[in-house]
C-alpha positions in Angstrom: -82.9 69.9 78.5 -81.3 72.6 80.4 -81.2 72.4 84.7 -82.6 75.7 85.2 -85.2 75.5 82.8 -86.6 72.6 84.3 -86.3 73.3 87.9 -88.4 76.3 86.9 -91.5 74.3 85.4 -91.6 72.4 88.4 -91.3 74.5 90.8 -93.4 77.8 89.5 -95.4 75.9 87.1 -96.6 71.9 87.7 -96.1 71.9 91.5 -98.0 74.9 92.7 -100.9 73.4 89.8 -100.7 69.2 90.7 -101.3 69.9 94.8 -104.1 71.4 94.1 -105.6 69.2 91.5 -109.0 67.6 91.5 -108.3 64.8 88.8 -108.5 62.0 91.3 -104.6 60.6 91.3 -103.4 61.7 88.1 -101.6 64.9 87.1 -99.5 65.8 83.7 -98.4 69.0 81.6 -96.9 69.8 78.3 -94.3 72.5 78.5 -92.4 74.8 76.2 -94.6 73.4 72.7 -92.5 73.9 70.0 -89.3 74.1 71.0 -86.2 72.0 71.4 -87.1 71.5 75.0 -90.8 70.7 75.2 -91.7 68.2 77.7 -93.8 66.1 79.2 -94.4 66.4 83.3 -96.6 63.2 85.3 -97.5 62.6 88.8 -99.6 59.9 90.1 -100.7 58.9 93.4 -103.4 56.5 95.4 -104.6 58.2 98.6 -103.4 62.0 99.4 -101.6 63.5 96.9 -98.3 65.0 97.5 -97.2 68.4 99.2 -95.5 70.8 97.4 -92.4 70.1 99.5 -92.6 66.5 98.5 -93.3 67.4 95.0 -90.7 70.0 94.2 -88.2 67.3 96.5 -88.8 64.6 94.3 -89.0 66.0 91.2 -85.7 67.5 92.1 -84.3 63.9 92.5 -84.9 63.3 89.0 -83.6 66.1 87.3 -80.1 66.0 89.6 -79.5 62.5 90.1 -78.4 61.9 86.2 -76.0 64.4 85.8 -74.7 65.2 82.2 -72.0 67.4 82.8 -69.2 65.2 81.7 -70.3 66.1 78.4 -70.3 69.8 78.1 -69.2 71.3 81.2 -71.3 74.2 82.3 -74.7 73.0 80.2 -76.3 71.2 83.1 -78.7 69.5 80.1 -80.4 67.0 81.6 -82.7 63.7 80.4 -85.5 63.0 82.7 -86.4 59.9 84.2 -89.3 58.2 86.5 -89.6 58.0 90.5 -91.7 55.8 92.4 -92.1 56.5 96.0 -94.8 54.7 98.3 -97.7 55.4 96.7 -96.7 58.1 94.3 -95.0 58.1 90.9 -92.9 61.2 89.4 -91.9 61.1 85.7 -90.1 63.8 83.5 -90.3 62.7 79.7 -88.0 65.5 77.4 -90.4 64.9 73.4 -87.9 66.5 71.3 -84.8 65.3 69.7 -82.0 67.1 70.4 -78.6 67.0 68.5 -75.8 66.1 71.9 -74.0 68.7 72.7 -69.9 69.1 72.2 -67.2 69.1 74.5 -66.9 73.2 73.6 -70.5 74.0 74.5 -72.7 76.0 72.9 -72.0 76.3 69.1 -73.4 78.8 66.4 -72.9 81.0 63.2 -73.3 84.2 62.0 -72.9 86.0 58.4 -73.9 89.4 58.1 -74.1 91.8 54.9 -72.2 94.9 55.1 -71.7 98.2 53.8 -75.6 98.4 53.4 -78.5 99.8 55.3 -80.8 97.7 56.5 -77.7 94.8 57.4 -79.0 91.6 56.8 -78.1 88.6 59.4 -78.6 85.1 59.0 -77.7 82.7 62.4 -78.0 79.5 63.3 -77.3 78.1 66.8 -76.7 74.7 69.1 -77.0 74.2 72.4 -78.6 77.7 73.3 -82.1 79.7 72.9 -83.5 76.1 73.0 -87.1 77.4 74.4 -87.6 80.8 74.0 -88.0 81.1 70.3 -85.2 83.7 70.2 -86.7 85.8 73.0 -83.6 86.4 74.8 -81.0 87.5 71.3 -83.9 89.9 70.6 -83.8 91.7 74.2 -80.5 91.6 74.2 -80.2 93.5 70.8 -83.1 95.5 71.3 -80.9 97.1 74.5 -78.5 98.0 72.0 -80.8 100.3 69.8 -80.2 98.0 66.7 -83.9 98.7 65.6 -84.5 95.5 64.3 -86.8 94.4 61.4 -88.1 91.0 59.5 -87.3 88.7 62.6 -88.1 85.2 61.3 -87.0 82.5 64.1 -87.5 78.7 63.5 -86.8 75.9 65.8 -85.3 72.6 63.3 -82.4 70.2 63.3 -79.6 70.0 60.7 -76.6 67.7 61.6 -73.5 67.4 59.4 -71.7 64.3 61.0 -68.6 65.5 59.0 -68.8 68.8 60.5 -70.4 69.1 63.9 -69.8 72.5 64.4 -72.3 73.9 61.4 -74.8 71.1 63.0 -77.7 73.4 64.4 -80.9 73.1 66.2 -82.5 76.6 65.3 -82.0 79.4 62.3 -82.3 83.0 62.2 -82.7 86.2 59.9 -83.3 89.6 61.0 -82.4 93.5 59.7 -81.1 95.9 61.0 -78.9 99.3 61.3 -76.0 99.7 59.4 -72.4 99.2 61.1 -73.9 96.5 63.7 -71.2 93.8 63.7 -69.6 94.9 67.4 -73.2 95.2 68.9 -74.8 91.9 67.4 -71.4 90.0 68.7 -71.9 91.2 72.3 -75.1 90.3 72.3 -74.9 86.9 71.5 -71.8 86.8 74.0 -74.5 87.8 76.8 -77.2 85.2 75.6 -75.1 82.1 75.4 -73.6 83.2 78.9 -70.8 80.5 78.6 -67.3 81.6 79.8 -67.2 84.2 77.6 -68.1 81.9 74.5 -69.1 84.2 71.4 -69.5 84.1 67.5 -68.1 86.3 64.8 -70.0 87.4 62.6 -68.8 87.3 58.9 -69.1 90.0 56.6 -70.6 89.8 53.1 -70.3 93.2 51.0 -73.0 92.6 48.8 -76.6 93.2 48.8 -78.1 89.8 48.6 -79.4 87.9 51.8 -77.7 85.4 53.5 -78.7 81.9 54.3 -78.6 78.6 56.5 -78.1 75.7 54.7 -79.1 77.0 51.2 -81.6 79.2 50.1 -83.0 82.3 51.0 -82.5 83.1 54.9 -86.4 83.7 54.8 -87.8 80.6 52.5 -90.5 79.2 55.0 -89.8 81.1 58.2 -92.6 81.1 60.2 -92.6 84.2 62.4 -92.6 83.6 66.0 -92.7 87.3 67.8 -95.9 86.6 68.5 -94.9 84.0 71.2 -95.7 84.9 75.0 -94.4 82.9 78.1 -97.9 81.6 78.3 -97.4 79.7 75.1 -94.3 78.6 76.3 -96.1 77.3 79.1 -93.8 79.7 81.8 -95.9 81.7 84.0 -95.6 85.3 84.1 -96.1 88.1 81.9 -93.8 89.4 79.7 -92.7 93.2 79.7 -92.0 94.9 76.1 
């Protein structure tokens, strides 16, 4: 899962919680449900329990001791691991399968009718918006006055070991105004933040919805805008 992500949870989230726990030597969270990244945070001890220092310190140890950036330079995913020091134990345990990420990072599609009003878009995506159920695209395109509608978002893997690049871990559809292309590009430019990586979008002048592997965009799309950081297990409110 991604570096930043993590050092977050431990350091806003199971830290500031475990140090001032009353469970008698034992400590663990479930973070991010849902999501490609959802994972599983433990700390045990005998005797005093960790200070915060110790516990963000060692946690820390974990996450960047294995590094994966050989991989995908830039990603910083990482894979947990256990600890044991003295008397205390530290594990990070990532639940989700994720499909590994290529040597050209972050990966994605986009199609996108045209020459109507509302524009249809159908995405799918690898290797970014792994735990925010499409929080951070829908920001980004709600700065741009795109007045979206029907945002469906779905976290699920599809891998085509013949063609990695159409592999995906997440699809989307949404509407929205007419003559978007330009805007929708840029904004998925700014969310997968990686040196400069974007997707085109292809046009389809027709009137008919586009899909991700077959289908309707919309067959069995559970919608997800109802998702705050608390269910995400992130501290913090959310501002509209």
């Amino acid at each position: 899962m991604t570096r930043d992500t993590l050092a977050t949870l431990v350091n806003e989230n199971f830290c500031p919680e475990a140090i001032k726990s009353h469970h008698g030597g034992n400590f663990e969270r479930s973070f991010l449900q849902g999501t490609r990244e959802e994972v599983f945070i433990r700390l045990n001890w005998n005797g005093s329990p960790p200070t915060w220092d110790e516990c963000s310190y060692y946690f820390h140890r974990i996450i960047d001791d294995c590094d994966t950036q050989a991989i995908a330079p830039g990603l910083w995913w990482k894979g947990g691991g256990h600890l044991t020091v003295g008397t205390h134990f530290y594990a990070i345990v990532p639940l989700n399968k994720r499909l590994p990420p290529l040597p050209e990072g972050p990966t994605g599609t986009c199609d996108q009718g045209w020459l109507i009003s509302p524009e249809w878009h159908t995405l799918t995506g690898r290797g970014w918006l792994n735990s925010g159920f499409g929080w951070e695209l829908k920001d980004a395109l709600d700065r741009r006055n795109l007045f979206l509608s029907d945002w469906y978002f779905r976290y699920e893997i599809f891998e085509d070991k013949e063609h990695p690049e159409r592999s995906y871990e997440w699809k989307l559809f949404f509407n929205s105004v007419a003559f978007s292309q330009l805007r929708v590009q840029n904004a998925i430019r700014e969310v997968m933040n990686y040196n400069g990586k974007g997707i085109e979008c292809k046009r389809h002048v027709n009137h008919s919805k586009g899909s991700a592997g077959g289908g309707n965009a919309t067959d069995g799309l559970p919608l997800e805008l109802n998702a705050t950081r608390a269910d995400l297990g992130l501290s913090g409110e959310r501002t509209e």
